[in-house]
PQR file with spaces between the fields and no chain letter, atoms N, CA, C, O and H, PARSE charges and radii, in Angstrom:
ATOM       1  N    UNK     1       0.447   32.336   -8.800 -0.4000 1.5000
ATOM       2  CA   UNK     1      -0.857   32.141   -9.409 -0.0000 2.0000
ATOM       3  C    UNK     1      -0.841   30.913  -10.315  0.5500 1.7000
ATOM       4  O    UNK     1      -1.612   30.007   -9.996 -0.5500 1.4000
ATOM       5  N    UNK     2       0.019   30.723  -11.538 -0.4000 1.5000
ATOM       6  CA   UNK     2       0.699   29.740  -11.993 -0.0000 2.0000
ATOM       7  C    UNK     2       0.067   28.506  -11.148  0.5500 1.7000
ATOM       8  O    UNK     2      -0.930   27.796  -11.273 -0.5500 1.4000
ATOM       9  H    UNK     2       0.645   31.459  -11.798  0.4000 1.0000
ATOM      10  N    UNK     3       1.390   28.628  -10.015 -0.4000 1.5000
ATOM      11  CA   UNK     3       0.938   26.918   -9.210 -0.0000 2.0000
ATOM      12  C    UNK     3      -0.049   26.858   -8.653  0.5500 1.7000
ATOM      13  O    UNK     3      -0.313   25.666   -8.495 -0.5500 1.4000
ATOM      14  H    UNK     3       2.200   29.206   -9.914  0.4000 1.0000
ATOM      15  N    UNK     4      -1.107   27.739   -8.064 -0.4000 1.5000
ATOM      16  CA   UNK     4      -2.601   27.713   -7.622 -0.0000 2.0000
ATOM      17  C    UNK     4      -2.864   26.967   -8.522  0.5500 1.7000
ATOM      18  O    UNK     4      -2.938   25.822   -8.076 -0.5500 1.4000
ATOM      19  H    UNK     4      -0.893   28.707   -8.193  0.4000 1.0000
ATOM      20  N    UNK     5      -3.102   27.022   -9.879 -0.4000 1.5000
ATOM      21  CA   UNK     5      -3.988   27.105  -10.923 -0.0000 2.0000
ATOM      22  C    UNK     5      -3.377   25.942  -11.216  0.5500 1.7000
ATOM      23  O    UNK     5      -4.212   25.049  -11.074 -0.5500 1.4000
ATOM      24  H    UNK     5      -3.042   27.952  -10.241  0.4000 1.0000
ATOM      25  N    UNK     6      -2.021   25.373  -11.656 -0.4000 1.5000
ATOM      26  CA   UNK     6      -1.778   23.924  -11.640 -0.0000 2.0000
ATOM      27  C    UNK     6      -2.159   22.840  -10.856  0.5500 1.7000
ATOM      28  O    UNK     6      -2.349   21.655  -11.132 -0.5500 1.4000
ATOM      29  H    UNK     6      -1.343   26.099  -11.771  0.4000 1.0000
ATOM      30  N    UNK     7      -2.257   23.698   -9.469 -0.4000 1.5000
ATOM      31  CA   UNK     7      -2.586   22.863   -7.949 -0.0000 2.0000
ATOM      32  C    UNK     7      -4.342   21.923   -8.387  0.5500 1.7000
ATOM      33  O    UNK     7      -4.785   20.793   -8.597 -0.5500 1.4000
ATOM      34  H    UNK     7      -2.102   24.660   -9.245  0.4000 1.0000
ATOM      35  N    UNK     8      -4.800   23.435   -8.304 -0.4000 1.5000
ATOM      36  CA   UNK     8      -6.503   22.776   -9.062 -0.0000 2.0000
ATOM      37  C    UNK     8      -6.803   21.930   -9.897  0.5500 1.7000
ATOM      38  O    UNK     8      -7.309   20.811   -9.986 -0.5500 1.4000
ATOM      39  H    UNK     8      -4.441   24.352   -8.133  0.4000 1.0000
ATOM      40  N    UNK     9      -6.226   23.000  -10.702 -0.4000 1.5000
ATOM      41  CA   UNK     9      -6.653   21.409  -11.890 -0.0000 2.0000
ATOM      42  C    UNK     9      -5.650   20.033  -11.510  0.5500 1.7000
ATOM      43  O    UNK     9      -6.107   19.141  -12.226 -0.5500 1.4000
ATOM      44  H    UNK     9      -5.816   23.909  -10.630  0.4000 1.0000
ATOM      45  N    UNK    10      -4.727   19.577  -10.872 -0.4000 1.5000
ATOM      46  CA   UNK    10      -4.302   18.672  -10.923 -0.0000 2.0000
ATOM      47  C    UNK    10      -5.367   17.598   -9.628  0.5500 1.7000
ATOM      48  O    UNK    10      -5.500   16.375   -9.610 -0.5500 1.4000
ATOM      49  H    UNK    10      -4.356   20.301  -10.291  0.4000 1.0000
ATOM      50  N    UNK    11      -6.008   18.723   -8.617 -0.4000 1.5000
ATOM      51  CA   UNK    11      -6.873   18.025   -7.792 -0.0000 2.0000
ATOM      52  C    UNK    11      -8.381   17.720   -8.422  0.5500 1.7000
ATOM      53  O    UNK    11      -9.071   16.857   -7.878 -0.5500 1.4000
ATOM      54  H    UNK    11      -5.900   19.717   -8.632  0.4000 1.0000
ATOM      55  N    UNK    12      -8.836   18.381   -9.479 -0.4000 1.5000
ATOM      56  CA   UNK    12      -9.904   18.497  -10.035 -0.0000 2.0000
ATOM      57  C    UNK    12     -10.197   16.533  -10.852  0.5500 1.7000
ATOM      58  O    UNK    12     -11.007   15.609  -10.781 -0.5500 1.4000
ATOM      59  H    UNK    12      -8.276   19.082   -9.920  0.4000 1.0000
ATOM      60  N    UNK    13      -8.938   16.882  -11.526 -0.4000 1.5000
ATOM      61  CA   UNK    13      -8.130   15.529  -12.165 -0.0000 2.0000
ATOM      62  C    UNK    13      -8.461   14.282  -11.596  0.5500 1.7000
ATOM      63  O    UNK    13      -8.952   13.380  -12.274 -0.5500 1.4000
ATOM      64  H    UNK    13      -8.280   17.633  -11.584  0.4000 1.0000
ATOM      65  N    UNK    14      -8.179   14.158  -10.183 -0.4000 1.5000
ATOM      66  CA   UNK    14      -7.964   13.451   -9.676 -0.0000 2.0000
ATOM      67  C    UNK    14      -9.385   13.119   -8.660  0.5500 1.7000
ATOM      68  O    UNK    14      -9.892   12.101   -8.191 -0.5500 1.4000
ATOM      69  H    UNK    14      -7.780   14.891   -9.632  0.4000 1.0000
ATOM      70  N    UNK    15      -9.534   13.846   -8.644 -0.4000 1.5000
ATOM      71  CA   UNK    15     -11.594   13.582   -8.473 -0.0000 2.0000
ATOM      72  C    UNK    15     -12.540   12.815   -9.265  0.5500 1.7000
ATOM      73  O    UNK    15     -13.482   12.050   -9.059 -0.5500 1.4000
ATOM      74  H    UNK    15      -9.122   14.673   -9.025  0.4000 1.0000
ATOM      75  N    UNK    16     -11.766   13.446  -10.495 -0.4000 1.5000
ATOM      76  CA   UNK    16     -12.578   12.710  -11.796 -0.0000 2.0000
ATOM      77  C    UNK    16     -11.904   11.820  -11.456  0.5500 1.7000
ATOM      78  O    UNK    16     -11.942   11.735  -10.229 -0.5500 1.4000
ATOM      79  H    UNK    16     -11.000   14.067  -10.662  0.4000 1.0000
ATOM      80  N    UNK    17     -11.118   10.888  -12.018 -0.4000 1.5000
ATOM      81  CA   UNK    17     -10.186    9.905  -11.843 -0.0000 2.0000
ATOM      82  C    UNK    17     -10.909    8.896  -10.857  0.5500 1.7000
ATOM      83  O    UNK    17     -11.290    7.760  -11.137 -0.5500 1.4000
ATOM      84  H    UNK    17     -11.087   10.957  -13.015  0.4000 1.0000
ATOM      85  N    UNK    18     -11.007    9.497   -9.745 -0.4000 1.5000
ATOM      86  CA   UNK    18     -11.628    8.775   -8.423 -0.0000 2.0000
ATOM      87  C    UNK    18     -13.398    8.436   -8.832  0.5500 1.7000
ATOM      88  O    UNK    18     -13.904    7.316   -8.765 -0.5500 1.4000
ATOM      89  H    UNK    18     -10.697   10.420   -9.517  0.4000 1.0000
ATOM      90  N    UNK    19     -14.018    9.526   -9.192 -0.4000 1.5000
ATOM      91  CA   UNK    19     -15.658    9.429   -9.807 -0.0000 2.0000
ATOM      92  C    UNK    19     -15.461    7.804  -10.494  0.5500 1.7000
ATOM      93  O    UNK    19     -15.785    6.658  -10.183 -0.5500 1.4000
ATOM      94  H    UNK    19     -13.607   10.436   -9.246  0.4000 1.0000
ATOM      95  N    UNK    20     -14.898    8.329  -11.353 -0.4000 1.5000
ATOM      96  CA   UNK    20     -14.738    7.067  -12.837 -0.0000 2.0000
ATOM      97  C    UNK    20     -14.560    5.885  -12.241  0.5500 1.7000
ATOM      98  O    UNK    20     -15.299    4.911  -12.391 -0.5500 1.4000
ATOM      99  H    UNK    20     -14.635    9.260  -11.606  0.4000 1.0000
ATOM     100  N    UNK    21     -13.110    5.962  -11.221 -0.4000 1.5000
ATOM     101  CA   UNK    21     -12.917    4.310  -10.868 -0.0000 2.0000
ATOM     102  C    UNK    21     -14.200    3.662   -9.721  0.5500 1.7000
ATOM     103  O    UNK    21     -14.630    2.546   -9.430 -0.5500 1.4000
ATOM     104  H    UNK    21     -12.511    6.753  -11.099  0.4000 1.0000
ATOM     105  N    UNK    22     -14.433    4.857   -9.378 -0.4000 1.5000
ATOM     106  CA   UNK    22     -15.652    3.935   -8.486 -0.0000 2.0000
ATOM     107  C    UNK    22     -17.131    3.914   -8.982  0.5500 1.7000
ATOM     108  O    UNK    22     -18.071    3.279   -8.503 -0.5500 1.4000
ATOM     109  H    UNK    22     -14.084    5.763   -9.614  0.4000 1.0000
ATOM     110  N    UNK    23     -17.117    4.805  -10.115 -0.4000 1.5000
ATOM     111  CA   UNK    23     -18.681    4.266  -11.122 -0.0000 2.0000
ATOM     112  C    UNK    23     -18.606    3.809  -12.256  0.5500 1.7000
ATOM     113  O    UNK    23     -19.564    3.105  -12.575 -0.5500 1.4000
ATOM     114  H    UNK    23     -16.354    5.321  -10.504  0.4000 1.0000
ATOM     115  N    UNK    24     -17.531    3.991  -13.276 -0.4000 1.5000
ATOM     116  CA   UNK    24     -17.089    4.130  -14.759 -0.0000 2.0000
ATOM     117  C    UNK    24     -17.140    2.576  -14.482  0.5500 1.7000
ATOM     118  O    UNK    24     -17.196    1.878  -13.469 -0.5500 1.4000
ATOM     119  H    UNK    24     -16.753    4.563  -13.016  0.4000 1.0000
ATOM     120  N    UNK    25     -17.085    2.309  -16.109 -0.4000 1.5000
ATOM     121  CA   UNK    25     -16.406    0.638  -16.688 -0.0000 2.0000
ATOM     122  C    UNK    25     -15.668    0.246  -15.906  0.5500 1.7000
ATOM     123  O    UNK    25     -14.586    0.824  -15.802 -0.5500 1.4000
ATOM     124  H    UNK    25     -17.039    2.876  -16.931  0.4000 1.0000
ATOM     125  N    UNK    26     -15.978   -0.902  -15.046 -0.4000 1.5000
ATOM     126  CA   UNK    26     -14.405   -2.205  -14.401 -0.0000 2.0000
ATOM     127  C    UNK    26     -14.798   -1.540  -13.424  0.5500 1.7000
ATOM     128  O    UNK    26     -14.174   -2.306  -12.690 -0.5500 1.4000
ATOM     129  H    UNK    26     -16.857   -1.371  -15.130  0.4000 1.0000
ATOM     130  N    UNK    27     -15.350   -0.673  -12.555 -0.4000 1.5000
ATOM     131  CA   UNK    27     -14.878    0.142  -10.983 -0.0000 2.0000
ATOM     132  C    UNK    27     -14.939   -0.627  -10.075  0.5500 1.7000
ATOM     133  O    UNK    27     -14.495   -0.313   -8.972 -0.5500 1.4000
ATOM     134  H    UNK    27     -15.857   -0.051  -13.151  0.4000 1.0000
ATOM     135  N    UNK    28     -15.806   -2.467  -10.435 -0.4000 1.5000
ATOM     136  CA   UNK    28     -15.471   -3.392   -9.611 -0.0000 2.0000
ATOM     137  C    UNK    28     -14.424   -4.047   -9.386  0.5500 1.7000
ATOM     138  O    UNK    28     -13.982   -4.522   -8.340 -0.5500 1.4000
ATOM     139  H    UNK    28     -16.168   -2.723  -11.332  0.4000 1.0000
ATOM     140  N    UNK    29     -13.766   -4.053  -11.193 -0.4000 1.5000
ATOM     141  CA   UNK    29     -12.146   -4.354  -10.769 -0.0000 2.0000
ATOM     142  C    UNK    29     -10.983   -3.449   -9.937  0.5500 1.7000
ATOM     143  O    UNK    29      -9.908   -3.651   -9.374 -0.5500 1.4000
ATOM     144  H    UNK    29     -14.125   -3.667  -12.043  0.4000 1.0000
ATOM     145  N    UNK    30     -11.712   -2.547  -10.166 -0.4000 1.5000
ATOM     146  CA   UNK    30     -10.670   -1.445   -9.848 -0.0000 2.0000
ATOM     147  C    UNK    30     -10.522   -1.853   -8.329  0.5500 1.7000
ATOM     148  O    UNK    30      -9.440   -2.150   -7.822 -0.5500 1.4000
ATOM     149  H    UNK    30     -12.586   -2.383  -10.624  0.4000 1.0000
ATOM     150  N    UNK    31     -11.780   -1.832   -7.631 -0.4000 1.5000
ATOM     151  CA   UNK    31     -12.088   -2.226   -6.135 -0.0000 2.0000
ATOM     152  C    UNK    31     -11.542   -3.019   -5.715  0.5500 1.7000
ATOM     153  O    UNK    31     -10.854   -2.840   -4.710 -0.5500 1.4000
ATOM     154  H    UNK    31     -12.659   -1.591   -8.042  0.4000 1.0000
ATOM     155  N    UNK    32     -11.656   -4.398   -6.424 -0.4000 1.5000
ATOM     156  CA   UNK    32     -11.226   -5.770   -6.247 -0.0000 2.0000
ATOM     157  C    UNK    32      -9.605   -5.673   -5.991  0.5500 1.7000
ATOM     158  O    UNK    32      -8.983   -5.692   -4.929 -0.5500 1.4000
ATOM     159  H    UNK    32     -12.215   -4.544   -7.240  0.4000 1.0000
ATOM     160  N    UNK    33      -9.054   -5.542   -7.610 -0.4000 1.5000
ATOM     161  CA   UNK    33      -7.671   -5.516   -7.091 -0.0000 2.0000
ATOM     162  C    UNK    33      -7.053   -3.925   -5.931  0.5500 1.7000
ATOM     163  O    UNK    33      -5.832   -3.779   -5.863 -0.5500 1.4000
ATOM     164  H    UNK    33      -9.559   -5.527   -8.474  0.4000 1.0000
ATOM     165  N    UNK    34      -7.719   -3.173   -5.354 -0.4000 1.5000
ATOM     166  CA   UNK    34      -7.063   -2.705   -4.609 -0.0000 2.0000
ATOM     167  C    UNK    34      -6.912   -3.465   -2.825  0.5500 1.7000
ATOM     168  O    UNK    34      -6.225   -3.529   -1.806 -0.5500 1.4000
ATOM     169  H    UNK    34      -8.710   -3.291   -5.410  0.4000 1.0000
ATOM     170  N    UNK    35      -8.301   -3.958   -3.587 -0.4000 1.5000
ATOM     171  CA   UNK    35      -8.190   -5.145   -1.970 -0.0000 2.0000
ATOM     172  C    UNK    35      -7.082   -5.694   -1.900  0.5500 1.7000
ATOM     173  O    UNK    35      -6.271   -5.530   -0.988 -0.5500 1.4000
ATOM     174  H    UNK    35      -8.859   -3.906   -4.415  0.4000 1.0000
ATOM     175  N    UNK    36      -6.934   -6.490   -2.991 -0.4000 1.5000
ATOM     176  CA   UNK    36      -5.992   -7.802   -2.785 -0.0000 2.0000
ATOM     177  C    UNK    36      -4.490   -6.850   -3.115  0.5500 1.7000
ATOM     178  O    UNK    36      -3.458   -7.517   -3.183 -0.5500 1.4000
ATOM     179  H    UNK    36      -7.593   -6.623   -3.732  0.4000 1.0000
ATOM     180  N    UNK    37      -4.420   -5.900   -3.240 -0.4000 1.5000
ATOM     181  CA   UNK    37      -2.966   -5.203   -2.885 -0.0000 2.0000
ATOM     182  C    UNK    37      -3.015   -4.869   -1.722  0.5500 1.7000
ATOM     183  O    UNK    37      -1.973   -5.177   -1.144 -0.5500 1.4000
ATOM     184  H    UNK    37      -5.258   -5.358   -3.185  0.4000 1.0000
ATOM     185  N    UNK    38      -3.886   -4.276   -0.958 -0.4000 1.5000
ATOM     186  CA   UNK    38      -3.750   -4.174    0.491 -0.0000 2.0000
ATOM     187  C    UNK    38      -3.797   -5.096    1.189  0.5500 1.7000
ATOM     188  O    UNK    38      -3.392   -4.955    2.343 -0.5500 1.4000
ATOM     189  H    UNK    38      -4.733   -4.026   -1.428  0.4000 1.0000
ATOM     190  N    UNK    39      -4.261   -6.263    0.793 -0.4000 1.5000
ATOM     191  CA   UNK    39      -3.730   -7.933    1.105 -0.0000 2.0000
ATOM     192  C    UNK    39      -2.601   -8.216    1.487  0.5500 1.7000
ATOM     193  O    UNK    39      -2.117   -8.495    2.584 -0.5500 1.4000
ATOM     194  H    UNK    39      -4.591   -6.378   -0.144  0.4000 1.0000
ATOM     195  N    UNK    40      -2.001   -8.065   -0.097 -0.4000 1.5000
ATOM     196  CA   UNK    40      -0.754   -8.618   -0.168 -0.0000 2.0000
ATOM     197  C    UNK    40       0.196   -7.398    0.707  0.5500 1.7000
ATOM     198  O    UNK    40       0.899   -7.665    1.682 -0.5500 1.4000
ATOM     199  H    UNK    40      -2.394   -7.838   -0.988  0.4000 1.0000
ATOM     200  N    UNK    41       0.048   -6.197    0.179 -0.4000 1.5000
ATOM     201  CA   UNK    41       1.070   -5.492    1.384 -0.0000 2.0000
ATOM     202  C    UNK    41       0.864   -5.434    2.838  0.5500 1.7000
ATOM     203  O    UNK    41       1.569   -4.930    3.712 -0.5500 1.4000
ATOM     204  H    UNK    41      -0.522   -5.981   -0.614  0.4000 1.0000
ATOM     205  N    UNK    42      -0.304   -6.085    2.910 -0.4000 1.5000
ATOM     206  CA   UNK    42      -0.346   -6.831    4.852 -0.0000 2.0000
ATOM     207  C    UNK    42       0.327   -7.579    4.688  0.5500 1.7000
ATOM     208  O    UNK    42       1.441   -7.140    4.399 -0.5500 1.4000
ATOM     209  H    UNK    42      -0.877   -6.495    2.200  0.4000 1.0000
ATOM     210  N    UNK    43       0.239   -8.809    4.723 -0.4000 1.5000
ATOM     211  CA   UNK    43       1.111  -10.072    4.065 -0.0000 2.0000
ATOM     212  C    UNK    43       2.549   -9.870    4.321  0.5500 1.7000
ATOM     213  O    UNK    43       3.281  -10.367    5.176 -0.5500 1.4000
ATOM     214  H    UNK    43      -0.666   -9.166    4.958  0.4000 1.0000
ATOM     215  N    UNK    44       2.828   -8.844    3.180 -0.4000 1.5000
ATOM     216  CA   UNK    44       4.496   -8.666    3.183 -0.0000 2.0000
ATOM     217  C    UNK    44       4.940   -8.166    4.263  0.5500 1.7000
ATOM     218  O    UNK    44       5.983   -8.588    4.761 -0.5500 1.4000
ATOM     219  H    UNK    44       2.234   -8.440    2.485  0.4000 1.0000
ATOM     220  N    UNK    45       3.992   -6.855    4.993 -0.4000 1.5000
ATOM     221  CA   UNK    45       4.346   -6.437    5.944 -0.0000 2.0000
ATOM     222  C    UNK    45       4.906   -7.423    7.489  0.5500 1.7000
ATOM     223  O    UNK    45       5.952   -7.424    8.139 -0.5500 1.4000
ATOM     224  H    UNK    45       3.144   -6.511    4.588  0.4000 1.0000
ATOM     225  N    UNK    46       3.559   -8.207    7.605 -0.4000 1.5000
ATOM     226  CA   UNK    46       3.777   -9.620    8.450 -0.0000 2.0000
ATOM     227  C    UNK    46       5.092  -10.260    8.551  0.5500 1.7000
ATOM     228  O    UNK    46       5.863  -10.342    9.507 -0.5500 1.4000
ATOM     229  H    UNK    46       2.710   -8.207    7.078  0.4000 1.0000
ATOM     230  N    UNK    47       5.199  -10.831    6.975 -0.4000 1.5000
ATOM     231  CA   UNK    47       6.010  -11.194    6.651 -0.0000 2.0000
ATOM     232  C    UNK    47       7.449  -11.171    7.090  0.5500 1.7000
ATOM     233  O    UNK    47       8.207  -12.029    7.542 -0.5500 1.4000
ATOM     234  H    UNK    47       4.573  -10.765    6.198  0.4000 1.0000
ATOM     235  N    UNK    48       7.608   -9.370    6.684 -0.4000 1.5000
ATOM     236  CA   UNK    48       9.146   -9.188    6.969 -0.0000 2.0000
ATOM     237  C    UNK    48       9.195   -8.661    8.630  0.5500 1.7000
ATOM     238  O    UNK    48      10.316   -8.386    9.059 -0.5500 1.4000
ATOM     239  H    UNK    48       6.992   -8.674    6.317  0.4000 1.0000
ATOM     240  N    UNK    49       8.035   -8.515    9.557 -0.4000 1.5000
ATOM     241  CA   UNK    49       8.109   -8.444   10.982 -0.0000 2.0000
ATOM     242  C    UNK    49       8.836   -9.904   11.494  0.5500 1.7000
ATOM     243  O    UNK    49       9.874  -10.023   12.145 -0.5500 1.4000
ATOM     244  H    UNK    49       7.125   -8.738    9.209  0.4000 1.0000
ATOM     245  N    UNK    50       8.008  -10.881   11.020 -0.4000 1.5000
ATOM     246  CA   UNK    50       7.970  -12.247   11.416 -0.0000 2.0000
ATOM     247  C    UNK    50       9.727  -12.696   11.342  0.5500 1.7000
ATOM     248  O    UNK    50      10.304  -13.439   12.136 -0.5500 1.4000
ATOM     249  H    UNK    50       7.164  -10.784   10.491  0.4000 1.0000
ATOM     250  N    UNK    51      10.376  -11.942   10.049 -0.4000 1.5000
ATOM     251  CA   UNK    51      11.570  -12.578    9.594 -0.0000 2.0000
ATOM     252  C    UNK    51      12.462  -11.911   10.612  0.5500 1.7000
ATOM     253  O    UNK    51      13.352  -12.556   11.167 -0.5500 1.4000
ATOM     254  H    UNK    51       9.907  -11.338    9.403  0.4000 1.0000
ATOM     255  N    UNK    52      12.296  -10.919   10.815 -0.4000 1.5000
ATOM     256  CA   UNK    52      13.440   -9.826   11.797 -0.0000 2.0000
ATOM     257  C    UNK    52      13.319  -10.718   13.318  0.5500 1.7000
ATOM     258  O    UNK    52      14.071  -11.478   13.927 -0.5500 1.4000
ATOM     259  H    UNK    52      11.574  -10.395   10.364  0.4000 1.0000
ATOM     260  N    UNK    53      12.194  -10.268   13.502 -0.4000 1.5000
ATOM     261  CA   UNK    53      12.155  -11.481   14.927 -0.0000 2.0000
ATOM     262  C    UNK    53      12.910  -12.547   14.898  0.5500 1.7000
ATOM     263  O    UNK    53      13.815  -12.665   15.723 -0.5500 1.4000
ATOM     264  H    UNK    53      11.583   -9.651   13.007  0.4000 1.0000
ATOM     265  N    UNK    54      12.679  -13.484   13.969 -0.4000 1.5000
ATOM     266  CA   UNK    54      13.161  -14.739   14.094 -0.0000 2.0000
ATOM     267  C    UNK    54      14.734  -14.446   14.237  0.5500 1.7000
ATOM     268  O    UNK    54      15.586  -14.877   15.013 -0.5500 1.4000
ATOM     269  H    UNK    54      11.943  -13.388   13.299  0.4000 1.0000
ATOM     270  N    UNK    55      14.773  -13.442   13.059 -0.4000 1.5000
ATOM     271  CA   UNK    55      16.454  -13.835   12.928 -0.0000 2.0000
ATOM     272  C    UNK    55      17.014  -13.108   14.402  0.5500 1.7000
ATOM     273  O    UNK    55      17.939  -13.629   15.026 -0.5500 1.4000
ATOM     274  H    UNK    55      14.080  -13.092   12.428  0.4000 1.0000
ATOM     275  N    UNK    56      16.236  -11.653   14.945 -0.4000 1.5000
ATOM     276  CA   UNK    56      16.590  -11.464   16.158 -0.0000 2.0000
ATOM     277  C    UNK    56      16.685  -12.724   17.499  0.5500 1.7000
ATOM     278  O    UNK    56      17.533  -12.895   18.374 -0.5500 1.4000
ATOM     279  H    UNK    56      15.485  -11.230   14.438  0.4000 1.0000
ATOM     280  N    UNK    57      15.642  -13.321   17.232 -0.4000 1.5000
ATOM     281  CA   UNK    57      15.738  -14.495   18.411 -0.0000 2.0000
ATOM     282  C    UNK    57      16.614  -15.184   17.857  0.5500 1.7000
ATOM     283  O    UNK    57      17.384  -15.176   18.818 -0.5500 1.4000
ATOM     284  H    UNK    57      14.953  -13.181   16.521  0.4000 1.0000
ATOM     285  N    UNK    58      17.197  -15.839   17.026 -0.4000 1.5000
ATOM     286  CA   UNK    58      17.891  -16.828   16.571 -0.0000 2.0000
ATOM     287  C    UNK    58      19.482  -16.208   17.015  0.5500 1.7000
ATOM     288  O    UNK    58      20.287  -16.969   17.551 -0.5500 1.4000
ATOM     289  H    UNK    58      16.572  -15.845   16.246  0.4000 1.0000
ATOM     290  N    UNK    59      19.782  -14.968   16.775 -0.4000 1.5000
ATOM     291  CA   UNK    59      20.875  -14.267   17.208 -0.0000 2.0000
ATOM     292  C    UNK    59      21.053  -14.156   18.825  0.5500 1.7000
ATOM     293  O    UNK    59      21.982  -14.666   19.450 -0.5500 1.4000
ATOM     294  H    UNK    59      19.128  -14.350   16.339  0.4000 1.0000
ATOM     295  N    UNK    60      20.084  -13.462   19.334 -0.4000 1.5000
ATOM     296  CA   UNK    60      20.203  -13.727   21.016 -0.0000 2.0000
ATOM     297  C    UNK    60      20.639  -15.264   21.421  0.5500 1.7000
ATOM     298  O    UNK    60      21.711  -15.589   21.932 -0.5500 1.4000
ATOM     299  H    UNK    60      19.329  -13.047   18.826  0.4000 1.0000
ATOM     300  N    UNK    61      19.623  -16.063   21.093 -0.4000 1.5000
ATOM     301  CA   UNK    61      19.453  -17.634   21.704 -0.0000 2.0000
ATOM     302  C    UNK    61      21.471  -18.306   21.120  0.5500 1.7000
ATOM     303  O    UNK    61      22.254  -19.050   21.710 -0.5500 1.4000
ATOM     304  H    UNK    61      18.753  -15.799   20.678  0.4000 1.0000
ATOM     305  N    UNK    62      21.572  -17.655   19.934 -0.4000 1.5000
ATOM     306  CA   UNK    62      22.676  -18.280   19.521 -0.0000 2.0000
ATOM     307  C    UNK    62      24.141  -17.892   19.983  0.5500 1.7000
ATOM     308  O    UNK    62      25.220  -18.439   19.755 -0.5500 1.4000
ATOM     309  H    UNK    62      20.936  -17.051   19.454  0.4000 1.0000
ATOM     310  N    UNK    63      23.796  -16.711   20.742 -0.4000 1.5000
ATOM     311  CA   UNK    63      24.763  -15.915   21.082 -0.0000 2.0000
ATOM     312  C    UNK    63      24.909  -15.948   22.782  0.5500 1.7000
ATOM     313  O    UNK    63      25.758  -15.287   23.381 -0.5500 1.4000
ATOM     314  H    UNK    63      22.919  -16.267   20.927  0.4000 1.0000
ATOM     315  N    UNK    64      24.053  -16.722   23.354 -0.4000 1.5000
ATOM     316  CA   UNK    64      23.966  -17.157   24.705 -0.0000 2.0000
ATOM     317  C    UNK    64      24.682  -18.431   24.907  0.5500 1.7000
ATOM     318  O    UNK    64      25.443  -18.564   25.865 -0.5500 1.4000
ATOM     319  H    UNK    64      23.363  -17.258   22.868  0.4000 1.0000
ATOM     320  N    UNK    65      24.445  -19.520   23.921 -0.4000 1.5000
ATOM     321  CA   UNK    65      25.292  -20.956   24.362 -0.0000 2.0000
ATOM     322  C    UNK    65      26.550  -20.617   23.905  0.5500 1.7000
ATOM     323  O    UNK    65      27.350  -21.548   24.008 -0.5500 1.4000
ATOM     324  H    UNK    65      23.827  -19.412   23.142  0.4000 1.0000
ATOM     325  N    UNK    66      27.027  -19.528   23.403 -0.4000 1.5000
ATOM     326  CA   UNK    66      28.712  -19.790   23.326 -0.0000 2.0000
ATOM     327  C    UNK    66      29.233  -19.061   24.615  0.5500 1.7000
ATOM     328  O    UNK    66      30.436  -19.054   24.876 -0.5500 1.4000
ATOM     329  H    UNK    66      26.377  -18.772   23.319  0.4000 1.0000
């Protein structure tokens, strides 16, 4: 019963939380920078695909002329 009752209110919490950031003071900042974190963790994601490849091709291709 305990954790029911912790469970709730910790989801109740977090509703409010959510209300606030998307109507309260700043909820445009709030918006804004979650964009540009899901930006940037595209980005990084890209990023470290792009690097594995390379270094995978660079290993095959390099490992063929010897």
């Amino acid at each position: 019963m305990k954790e029911e009752t912790r469970g709730a209110l910790e989801r109740r919490v977090k509703e409010l939380e959510e209300v606030i950031a998307r109507k309260g003071v700043g909820s445009d900042y709030v918006q804004k920078a979650r964009r540009v974190q899901r930006d940037i963790n595209i980005a990084l994601m890209l990023g470290a695909a792009t690097t594995i490849v390379g270094i995978a091709a660079w290993a095959l291709l390099s490992s063929g002329d010897e």
